[in-house]
C-alpha positions as CSV (number, residue, x, y, z in Angstrom):
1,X,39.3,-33.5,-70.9
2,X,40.3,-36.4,-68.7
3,X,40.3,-39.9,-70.5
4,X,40.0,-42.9,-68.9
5,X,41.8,-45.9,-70.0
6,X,40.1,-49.4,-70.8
7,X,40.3,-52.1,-69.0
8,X,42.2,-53.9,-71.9
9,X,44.9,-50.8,-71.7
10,X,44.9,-51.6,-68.0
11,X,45.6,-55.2,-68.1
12,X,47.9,-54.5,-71.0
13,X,49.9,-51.9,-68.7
14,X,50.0,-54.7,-65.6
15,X,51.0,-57.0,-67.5
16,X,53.7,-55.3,-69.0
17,X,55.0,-54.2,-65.7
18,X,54.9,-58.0,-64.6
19,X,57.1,-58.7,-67.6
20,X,59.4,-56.2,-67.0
21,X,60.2,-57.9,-63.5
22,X,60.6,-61.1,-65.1
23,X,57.4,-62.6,-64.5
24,X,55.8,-65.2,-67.5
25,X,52.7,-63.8,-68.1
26,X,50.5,-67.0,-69.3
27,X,47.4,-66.0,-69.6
28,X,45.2,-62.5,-68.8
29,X,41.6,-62.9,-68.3
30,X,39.3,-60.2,-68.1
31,X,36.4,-59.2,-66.0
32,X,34.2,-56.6,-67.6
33,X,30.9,-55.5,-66.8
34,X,29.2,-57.8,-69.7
35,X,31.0,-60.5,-69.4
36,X,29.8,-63.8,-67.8
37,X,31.9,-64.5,-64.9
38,X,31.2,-68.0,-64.4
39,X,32.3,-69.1,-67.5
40,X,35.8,-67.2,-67.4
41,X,36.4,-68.6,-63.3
42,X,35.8,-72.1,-65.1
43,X,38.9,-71.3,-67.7
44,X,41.2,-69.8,-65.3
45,X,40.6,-72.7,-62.9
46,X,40.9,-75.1,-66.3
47,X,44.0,-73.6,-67.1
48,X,45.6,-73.6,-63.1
49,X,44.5,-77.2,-63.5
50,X,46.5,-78.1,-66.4
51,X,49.6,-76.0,-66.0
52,X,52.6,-75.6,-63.7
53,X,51.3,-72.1,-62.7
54,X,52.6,-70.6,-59.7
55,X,51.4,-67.8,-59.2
56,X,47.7,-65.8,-59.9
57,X,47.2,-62.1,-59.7
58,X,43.7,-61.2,-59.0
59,X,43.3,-56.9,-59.6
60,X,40.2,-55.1,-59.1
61,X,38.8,-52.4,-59.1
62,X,38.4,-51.4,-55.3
63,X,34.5,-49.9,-55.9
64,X,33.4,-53.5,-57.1
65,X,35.1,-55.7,-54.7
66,X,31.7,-56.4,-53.0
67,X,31.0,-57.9,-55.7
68,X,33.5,-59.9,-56.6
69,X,35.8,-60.3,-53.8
70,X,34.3,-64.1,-53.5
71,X,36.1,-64.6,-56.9
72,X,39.4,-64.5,-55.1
């Protein structure tokens, strides 16, 4: 049987990768079918606001990007 891994093991696994090439991994937010997205676009753009980020990765899962490619 074929498991699939969680979107918390996926984020963990890009975000280790990110790491590993030196990148400072600030903060992850995650996307899941039950969560309100409003609410977690208002704290990433809170926490752009009030930091020196640099850089934001934005991964999705290609099969929803109709949906929330306007979050990008």
């Amino acid at each position: 049987m074929h498991e699939t891994a969680s979107g918390d093991d996926i984020i963990q696994n890009i975000t280790h990768d990110f790491v590993r090439y030196g990148y400072e991994i600030i903060q992850a937010f995650h996307f899941g079918t039950d969560i309100p997205k409003k609410p977690v676009i208002e704290q990433v753009i809170a926490l752009a606001r009030g930091s020196d980020v640099e850089e934001i990765f934005f991964a999705a899962d290609v099969q929803r990007w109709s949906e929330i490619s306007h979050m990008a």
